[in-house]
C-alpha positions in Angstrom: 47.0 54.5 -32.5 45.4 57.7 -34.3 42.2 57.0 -35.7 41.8 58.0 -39.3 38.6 59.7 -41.2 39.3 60.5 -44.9 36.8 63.4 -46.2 35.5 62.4 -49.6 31.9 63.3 -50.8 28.4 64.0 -49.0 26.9 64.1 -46.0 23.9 62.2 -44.2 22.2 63.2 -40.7 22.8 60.0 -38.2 20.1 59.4 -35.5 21.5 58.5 -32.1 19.6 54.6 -31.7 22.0 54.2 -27.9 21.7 55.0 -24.5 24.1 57.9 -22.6 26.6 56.2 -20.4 26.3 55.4 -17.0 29.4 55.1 -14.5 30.9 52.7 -13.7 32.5 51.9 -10.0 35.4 50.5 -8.1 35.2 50.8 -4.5 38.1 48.5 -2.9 40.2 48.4 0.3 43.6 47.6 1.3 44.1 44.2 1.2 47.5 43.5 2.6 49.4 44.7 5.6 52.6 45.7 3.8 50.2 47.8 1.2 49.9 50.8 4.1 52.6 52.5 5.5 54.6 55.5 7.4 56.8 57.4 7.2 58.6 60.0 8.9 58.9 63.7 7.4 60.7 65.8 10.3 64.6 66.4 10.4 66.1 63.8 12.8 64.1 61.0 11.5 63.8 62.1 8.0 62.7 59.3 5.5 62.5 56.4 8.4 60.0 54.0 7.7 57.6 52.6 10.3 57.3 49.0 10.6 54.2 48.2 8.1 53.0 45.5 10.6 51.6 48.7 12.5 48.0 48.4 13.9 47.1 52.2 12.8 48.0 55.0 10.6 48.3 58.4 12.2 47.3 60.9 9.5 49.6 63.9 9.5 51.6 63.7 12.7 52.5 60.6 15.2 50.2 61.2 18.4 50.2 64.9 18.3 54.1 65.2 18.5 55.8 67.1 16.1 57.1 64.1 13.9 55.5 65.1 10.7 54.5 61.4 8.9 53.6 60.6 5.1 51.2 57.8 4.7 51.1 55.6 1.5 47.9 53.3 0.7 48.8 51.1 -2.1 45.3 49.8 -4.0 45.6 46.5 -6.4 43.6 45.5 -9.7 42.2 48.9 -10.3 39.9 47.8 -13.2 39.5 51.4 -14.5 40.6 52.2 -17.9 42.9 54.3 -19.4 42.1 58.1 -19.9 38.2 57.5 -18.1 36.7 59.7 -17.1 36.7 60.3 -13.1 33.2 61.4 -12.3 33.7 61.1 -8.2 36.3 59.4 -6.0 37.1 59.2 -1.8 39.2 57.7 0.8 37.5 56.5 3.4 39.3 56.0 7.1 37.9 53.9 9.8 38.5 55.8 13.3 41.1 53.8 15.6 41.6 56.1 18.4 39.7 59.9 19.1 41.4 62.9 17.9 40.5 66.3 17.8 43.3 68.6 17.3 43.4 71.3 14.4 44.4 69.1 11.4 44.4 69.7 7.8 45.9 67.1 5.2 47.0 66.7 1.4 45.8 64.3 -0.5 47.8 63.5 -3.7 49.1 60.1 -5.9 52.0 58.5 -7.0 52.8 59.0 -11.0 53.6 56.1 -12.2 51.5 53.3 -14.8 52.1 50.6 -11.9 53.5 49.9 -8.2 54.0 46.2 -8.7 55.6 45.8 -5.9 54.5 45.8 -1.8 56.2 48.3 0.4 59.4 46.8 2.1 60.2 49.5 4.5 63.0 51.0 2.9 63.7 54.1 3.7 62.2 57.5 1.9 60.2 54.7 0.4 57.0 57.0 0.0 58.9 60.7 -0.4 61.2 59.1 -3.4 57.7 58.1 -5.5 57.0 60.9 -8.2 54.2 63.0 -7.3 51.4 64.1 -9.1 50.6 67.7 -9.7 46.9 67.2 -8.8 46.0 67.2 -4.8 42.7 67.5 -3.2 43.0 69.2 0.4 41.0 67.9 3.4 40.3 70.7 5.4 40.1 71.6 9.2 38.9 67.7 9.6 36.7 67.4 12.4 37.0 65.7 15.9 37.4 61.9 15.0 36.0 61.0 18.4 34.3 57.0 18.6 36.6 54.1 17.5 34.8 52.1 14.6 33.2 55.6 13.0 34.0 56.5 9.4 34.9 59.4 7.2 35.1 60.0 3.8 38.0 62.8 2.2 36.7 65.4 -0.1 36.5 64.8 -4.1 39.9 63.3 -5.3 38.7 62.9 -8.7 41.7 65.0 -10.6 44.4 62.7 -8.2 42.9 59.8 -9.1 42.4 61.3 -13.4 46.0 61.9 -13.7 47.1 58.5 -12.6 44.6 56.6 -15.1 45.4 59.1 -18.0 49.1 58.3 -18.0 51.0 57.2 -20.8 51.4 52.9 -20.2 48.8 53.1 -17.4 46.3 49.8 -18.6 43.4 48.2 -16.7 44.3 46.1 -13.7 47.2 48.1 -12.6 48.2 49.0 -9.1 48.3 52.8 -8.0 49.2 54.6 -4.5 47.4 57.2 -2.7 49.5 59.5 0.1 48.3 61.6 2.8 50.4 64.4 4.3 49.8 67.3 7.2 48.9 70.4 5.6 49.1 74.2 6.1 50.5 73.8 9.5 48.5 71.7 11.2 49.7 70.5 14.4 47.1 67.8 15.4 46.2 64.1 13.9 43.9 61.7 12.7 44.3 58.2 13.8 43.1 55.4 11.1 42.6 52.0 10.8 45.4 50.0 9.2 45.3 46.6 7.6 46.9 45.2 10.8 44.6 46.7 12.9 41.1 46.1 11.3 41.3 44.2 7.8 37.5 45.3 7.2 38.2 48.9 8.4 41.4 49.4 6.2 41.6 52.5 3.8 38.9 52.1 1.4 39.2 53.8 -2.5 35.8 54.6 -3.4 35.9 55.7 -7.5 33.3 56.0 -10.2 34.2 56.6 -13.5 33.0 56.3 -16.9 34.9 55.6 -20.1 36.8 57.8 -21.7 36.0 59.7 -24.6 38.5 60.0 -28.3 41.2 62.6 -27.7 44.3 63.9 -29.4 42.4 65.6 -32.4 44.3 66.2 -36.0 43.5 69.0 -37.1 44.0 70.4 -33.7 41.1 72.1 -31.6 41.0 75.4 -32.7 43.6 75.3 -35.2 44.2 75.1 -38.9 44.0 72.4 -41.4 44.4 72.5 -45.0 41.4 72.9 -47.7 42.6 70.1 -49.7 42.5 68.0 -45.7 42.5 64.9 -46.6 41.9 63.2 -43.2 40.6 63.6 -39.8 42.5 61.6 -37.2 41.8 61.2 -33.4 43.1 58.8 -30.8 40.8 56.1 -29.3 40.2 55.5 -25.8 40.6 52.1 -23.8 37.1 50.1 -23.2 35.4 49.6 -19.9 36.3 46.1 -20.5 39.5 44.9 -21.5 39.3 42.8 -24.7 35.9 44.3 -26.3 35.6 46.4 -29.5 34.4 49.9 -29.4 33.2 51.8 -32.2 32.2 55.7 -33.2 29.6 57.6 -34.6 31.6 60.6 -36.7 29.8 64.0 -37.2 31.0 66.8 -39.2 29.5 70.4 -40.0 29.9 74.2 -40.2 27.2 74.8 -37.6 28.6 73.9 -34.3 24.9 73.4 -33.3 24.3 71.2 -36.5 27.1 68.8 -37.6 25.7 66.1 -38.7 26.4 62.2 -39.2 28.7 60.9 -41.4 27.8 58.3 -44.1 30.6 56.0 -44.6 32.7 53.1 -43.7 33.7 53.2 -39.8 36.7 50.8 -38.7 38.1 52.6 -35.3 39.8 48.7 -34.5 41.8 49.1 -37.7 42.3 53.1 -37.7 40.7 53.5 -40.5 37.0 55.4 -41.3 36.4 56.0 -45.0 33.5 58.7 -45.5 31.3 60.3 -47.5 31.1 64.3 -47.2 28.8 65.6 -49.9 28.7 69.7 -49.6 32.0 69.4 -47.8 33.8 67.9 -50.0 37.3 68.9 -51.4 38.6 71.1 -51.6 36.9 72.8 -48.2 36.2 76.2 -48.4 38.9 78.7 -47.6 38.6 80.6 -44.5 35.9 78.6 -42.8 35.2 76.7 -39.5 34.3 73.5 -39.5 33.2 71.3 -36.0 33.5 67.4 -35.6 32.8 65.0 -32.6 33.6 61.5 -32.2 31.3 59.7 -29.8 32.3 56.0 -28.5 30.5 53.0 -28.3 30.9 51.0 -25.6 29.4 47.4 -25.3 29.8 47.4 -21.8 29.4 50.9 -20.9 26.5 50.7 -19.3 22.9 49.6 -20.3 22.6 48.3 -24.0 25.4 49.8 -26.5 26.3 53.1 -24.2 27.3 56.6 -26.5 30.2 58.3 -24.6 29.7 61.7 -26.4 32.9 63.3 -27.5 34.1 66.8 -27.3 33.2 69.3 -30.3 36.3 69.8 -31.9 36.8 72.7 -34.6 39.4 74.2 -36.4 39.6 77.2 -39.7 40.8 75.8 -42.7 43.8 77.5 -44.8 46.1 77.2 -47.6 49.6 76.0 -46.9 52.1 78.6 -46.3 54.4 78.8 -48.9 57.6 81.7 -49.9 56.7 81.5 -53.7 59.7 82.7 -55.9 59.3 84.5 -59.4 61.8 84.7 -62.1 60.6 87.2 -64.7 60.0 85.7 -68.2 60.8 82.6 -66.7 64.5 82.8 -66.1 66.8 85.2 -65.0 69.7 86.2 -67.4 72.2 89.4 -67.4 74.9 90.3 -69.2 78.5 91.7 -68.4 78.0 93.6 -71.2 76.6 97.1 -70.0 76.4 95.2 -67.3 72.2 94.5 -67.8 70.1 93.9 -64.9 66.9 91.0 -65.0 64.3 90.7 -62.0 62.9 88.2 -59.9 59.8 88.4 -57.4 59.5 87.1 -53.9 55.5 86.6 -52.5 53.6 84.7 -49.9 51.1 82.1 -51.1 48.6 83.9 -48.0 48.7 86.9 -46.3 50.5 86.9 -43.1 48.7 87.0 -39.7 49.3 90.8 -37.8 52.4 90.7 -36.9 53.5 88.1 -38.5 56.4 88.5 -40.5 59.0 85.8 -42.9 62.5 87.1 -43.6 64.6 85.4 -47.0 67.9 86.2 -46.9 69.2 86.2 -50.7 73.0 85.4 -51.6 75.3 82.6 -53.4 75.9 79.4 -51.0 78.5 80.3 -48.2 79.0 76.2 -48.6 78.9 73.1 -49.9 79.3 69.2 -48.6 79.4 66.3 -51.3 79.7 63.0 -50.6 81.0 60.5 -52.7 78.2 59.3 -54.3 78.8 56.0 -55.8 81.1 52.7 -56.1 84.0 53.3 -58.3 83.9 57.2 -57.2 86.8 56.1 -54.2 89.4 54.2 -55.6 92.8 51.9 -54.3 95.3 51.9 -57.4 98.1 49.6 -57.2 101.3 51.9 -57.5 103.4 48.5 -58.5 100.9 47.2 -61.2 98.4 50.2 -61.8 95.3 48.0 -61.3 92.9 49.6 -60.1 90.1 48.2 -56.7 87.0 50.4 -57.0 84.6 48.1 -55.0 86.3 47.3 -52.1 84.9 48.1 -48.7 87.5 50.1 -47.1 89.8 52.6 -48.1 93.4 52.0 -47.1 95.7 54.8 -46.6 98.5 54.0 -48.4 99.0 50.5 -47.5 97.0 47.5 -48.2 99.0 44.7 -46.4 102.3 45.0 -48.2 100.7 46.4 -51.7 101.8 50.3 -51.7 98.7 52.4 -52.7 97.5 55.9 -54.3 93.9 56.8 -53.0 91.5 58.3 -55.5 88.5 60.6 -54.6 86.3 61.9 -57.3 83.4 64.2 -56.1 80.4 65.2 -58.4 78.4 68.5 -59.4 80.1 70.9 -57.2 78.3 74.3 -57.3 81.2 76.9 -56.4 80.8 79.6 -58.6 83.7 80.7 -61.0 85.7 83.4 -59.5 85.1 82.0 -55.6 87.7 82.6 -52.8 87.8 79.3 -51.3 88.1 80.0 -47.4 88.0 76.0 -46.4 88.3 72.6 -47.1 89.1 69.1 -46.3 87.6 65.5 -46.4 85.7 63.8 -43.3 86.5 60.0 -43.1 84.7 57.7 -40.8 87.6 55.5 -39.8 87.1 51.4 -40.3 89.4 50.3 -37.4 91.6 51.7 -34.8 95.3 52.1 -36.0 98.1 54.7 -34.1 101.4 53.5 -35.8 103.2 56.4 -37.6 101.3 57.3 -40.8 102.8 60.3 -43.6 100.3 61.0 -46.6 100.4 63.5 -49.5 97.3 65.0 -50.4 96.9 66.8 -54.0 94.6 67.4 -56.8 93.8 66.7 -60.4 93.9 69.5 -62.8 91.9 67.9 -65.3 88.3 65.9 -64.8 89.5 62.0 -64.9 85.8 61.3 -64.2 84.6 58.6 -62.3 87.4 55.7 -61.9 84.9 52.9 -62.6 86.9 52.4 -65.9 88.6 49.6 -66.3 92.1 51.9 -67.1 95.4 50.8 -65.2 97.0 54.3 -63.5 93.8 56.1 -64.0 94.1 57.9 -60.9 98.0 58.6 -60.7 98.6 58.9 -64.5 102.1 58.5 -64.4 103.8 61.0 -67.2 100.9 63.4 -67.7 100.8 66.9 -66.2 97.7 67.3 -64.5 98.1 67.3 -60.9 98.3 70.4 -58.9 101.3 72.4 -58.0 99.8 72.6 -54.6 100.3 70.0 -52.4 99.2 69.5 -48.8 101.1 66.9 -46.2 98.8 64.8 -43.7 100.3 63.3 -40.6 96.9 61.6 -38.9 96.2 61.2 -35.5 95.6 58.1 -33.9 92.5 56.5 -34.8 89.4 54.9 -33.3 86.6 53.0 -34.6 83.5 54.4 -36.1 85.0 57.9 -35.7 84.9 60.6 -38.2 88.6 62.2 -38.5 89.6 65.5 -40.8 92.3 66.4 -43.4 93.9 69.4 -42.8 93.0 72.4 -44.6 93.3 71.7 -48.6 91.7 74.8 -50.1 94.8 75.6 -51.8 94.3 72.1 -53.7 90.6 73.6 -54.3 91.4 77.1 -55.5 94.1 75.8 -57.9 90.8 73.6 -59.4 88.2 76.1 -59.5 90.4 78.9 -60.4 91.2 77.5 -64.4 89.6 79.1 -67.2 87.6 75.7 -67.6 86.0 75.7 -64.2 82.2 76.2 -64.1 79.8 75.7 -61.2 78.9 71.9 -61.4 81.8 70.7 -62.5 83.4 67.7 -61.1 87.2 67.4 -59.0 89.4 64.9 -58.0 91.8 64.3 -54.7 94.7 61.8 -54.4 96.3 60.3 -51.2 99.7 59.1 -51.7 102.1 57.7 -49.5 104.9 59.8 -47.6 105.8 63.5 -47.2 108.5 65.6 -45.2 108.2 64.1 -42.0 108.8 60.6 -43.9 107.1 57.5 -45.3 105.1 55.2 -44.2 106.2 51.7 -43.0 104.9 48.8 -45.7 101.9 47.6 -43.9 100.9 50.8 -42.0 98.0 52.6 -42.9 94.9 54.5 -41.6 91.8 52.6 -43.0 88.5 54.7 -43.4 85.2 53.4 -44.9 84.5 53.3 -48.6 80.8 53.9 -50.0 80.8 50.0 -50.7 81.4 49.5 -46.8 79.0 52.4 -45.9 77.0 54.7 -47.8 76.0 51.0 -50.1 75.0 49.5 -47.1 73.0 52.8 -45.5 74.4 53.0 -42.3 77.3 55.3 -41.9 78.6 58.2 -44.4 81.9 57.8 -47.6 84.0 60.2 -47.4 82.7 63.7 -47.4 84.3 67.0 -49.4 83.3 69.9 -47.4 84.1 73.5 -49.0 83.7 77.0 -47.8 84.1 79.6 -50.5 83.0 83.5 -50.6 81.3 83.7 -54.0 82.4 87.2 -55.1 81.4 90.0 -56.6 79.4 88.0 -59.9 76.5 89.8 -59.7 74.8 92.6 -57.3 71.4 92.7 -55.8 69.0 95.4 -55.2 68.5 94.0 -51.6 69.7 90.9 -50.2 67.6 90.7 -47.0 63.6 90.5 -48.1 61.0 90.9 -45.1 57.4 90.0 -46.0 54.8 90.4 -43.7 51.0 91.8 -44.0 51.9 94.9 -46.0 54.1 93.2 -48.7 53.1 89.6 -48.8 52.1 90.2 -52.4 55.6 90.7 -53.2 59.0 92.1 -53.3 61.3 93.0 -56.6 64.6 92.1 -56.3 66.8 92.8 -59.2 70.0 91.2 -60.2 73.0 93.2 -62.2 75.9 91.4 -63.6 79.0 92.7 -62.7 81.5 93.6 -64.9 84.1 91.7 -64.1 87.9 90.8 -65.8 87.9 87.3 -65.2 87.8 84.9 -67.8 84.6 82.7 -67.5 82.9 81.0 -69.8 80.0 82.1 -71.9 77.8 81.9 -70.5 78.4 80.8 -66.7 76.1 80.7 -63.6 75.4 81.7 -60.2 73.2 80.7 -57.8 71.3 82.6 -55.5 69.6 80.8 -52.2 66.9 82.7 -50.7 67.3 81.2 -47.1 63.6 81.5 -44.9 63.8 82.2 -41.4 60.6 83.7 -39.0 59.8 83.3 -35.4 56.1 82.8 -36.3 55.3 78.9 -36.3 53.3 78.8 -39.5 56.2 80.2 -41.6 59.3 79.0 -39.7 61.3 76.1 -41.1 59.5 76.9 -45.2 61.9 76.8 -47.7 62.3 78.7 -51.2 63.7 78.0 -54.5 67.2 78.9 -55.3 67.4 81.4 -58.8 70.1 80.5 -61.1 71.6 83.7 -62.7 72.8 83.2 -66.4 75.8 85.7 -67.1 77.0 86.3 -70.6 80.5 86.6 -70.6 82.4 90.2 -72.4 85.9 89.0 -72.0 86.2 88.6 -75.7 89.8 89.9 -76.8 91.4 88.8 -73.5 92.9 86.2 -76.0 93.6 88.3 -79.1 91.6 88.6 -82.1 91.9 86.6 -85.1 93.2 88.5 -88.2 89.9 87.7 -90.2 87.5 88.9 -86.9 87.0 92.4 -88.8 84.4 93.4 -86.3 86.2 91.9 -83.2 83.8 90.1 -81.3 86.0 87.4 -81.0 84.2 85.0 -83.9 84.8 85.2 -87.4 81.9 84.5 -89.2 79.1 86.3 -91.7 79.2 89.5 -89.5 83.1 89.9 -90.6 81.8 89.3 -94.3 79.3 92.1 -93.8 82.2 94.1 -93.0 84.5 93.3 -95.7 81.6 93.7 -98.4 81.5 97.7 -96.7 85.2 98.1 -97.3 85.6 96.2 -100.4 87.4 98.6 -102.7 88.2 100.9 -100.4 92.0 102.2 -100.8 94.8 104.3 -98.4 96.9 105.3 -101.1 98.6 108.6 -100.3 97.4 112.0 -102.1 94.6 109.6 -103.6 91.8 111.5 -103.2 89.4 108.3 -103.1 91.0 107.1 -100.8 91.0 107.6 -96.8 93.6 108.2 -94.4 93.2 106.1 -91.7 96.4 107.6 -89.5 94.5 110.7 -88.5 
């Protein structure tokens, strides 16, 4: 669990009242005869276990010969804790016979949190055991030449380190030790095994202390915020199992000075609430700070032992942000002219050398809206009209014997007026497994029904009125299987026939009905394909309603100065990017939007996954005529009102009688 220190207010120097740490030690031998054993290494006899009930363990090699053998040594209750520190550690082998050819061996460990078990002389029992990276190398051993004599391997302090700092390792554990010939050594080493000389079996000789906090947040040497708001480190097991350990917190700008903190310390709960004074928030910008944590531990040695920590530091920052613009608050053009309006693009900080953030500006390529609420997917009743909007399926088109009409209603979709849709269809996530012939009839609604949670019978057909599309798309499904999502075919020309009316406007709403047969014929009364509804899914939060996915390519709306931005050390400040309307001829409202994503990308880690606001472009509309002009518009701008009065006044008494000389001829 990380330990947490919240910065707050001021800061007080802590004297040190303990004394340092003193190791700790574990010295233990084999105890059993089934916990030492060999095995054989050499082609021929490859993974062949000896019998465990052996007397010996030949070290290396069996008797000189070239049979290459790994030894395991398997050591119980190892009462070290996790992530100590391993100050000194040894084998120790009691001679059994004299040997004094060349001989080298490997000393490494077995990575795993436990061996529970004994060895059982299976074979490649050892060899299959994952290794540890960390080996300590006995070199050019010398002549073992009386029986009873002992010798002790060089350090294996970083064997037995990575065994004890493993993720689940815990006090009490069991750990294995193997020994293997090494750079071509062609002699042996004969030990004592268990079998041979209980009191003379491998002995593990360790001292260790306990460990110190690790895992720091902010990272060593990195960055932290100035508004940080709290330190966090993990804690280390005690010497003992079961007792508390505490911490002393110091903080500074001096590494040679930090200080003790004044405040609340509760490392059990994870918590430390303290006071920071001069360092309080927000830090300053651009400075290094340095913290320690030392550990108190009852039983660490003499009195209440301090384990001091490592001096941590990292430089504190402000967050990296893409900060967007709009000039005079919004952006706006006009068709007419066309006009242009601006928009800026900075960095919150100035980029590291060689650091660099790209935003890629342009309209949405995209969009997928799920239906978003009960009463948005719908079962009418093609026999009665009534409509089911809180049922917990959708069934396609039959429910038992009742004949159905599915209707989808999707909200706020942002395709832009004028968009080419390239793609469509809706994703269902299938509620039951069904492969008996099934013929549906996808098609639109013309008109916005809104959502069929009103009570209304035929609210989703609307038997008599003309507002379905003339575009129709026929769906034959596959066979379906349970809790899998499953595809209409392609219905953007149901989509296009939507968005491309004169009332379309980026956020409006659409509809899509499922009806019951097409060409290839109609389905059989109690057939269906059953998908989930957002009472059976979304409500619950497990599994996703239908989904509406469109691809569309926006077109030409509006045009940018430059729709790749790179910001990097030079620039950071900020880029211009203007936005001109284009002058279209389609007839959009007035005034209609666009919006432009500015999509962050950068290989550098402290800018990579940001992201940006979109800018939504207002566009006044200069269409006017495209309908006619009414015969009191006198200054054709497609409203009659004072301005045509202002006109009239002008004219008022004006003539075009021929030969009048007051008057005007308005022919030439």
């Amino acid at each position: 669990m990380k330990r947490l220190l919240f910065i707050l207010m001021a800061v007080l120097t802590v004297g040190v009242m303990a004394d340092v740490a003193e190791s700790a030690v574990l010295d233990i031998r084999v105890t059993a005869g089934s916990d030492d054993a060999e095995e054989h290494t050499d082609a021929g006899e490859n993974g062949r276990m000896e019998n465990w009930s052996s007397t010996d363990l030949e070290l290396g090699r069996e008797d000189d010969f070239p049979d290459q053998q790994l030894c395991g040594m398997r050591f119980n209750n190892i009462t070290i804790p996790n992530r100590a520190r391993i100050s000194n550690a040894y084998l120790e082998f009691t001679v059994d016979e004299a040997d004094s050819g060349q001989m080298s061996l490997a000393i490494l460990g077995a990575l795993t949190p436990d061996v529970p078990n004994t060895f059982d002389n299976t074979d490649y029992e050892l060899s299959s055991l994952p290794r540890t990276s960390a080996e300590a190398y006995w070199i050019d051993i010398p002549a073992w030449s009386t029986a009873g004599n002992t010798y002790q391997t060089p350090d294996i302090s970083s064997v037995i380190s990575e065994i004890v700092g493993q993720a689940g390792w815990v006090n009490g554990n069991s750990l294995v030790l193997m020994v293997e010939a090494y750079a071509g050594s062609t002699g042996c080493r004969t030990a004592e095994a268990f079998d041979g000389d209980a009191a003379g079996a491998p002995r593990l000789y360790v001292e260790y202390m306990p460990g110190t906090a690790w895992d720091p947040t902010p990272i060593n040497n990195g960055w932290a915020l100035i508004d940080l708001p709290l330190l966090e480190w993990e804690m280390p097991d005690p010497l003992v199992g079961g007792d508390t350990l505490s911490v002393n917190v110091y903080f500074g700008t001096d590494p040679n000075l930090i200080v003790g903190v004044n405040g609340t310390v509760q490392p059990e709960t994870g918590t430390a609430v303290v006071n920071t004074g001069n360092f309080g928030r927000p830090l300053t910008l651009n400075q290094d700070y340095y913290w320690r944590v030392d550990i108190i531990d009852p039983n660490g040695g003499f009195g209440a032992p301090i384990i001091t920590g490592n001096t941590w530091t990292f430089t504190t920052t402000i967050p990296a942000e893409v900060i967007v613009t709009e000039t005079a608050g919004a952006t706006e053009v006009s068709e007419e002219g066309p006009t242009s309006d601006t928009y800026t693009i900075s960095l919150s900080k100035v980029p590291e050398s060689g650091e660099s953030v790209t935003v890629t500006i342009g309209p949405p390529a995209g969009i997928s809206v799920p239906i978003a609420a009960s009463g948005d997917d719908a079962e009418e009743d093609q026999a009665s009209g009534s409509i089911s909007r809180s049922s917990s399926d959708l069934e396609m088109p039959f429910d038992g014997g009742t004949e159905q009409i599915i209707g989808l209603w999707f909200a706020d979709l942002q395709i832009p007026v004028g968009a080419t849709i390239t793609s469509a269809a809706v994703d269902f996530l299938a509620d039951g497994g069904s492969s008996v012939d099934c013929y549906l009839t996808i098609s639109g609604r013309l008109d916005d029904p809104g959502s069929f949670q009103q009570d209304i019978n035929w609210m989703i057909s609307t038997p008599g009125v003309d507002d379905e599309t003339t575009a129709e798309v026929e769906w034959t499904p596959e066979s379906w299987s349970d809790d899998t999502v499953y595809s209409t075919p392609d219905i953007s020309a149901i989509i296009q026939e939507i968005v491309g009316q004169a009332s379309w406007s980026a956020g409006n709403n659409l509809a899509i009905t499922i009806r019951n047969g097409n060409s290839g014929g109609t389905t059989v009364s109690g057939e269906r394909r059953r998908s989930e509804s957002w009472n059976g899914s979304a409500a619950g939060g497990n599994e996703p309603a239908p989904v509406l996915r469109v691809e569309f390519d926006a077109g030409g709306q509006v045009t940018l100065s430059q729709d790749v931005v790179v910001l990097d050390s030079t620039n950071w400040e900020g880029v211009v990017v203007t936005v001109t309307a284009v002058d279209d001829s389609l007839l959009e409202p007035d005034p209609h939007t666009i919006t432009l994503e500015n999509v962050v990308t950068s290989v550098d880690e402290a800018w990579n996954g940001l992201q940006a606001d979109d800018v939504v472009v207002t566009i006044a509309e200069n269409e006017c005529g495209a309908w006619g002009f009414h015969p009191l518009d006198l200054n054709y701008d497609c409203d009659v009102d004072i301005g045509d009065l202002a006109v009239f006044a002008a004219d008022f008494g004006g003539c075009t009688e021929p030969f009048n000389p007051n008057c005007t001829n308005l022919s030439n």
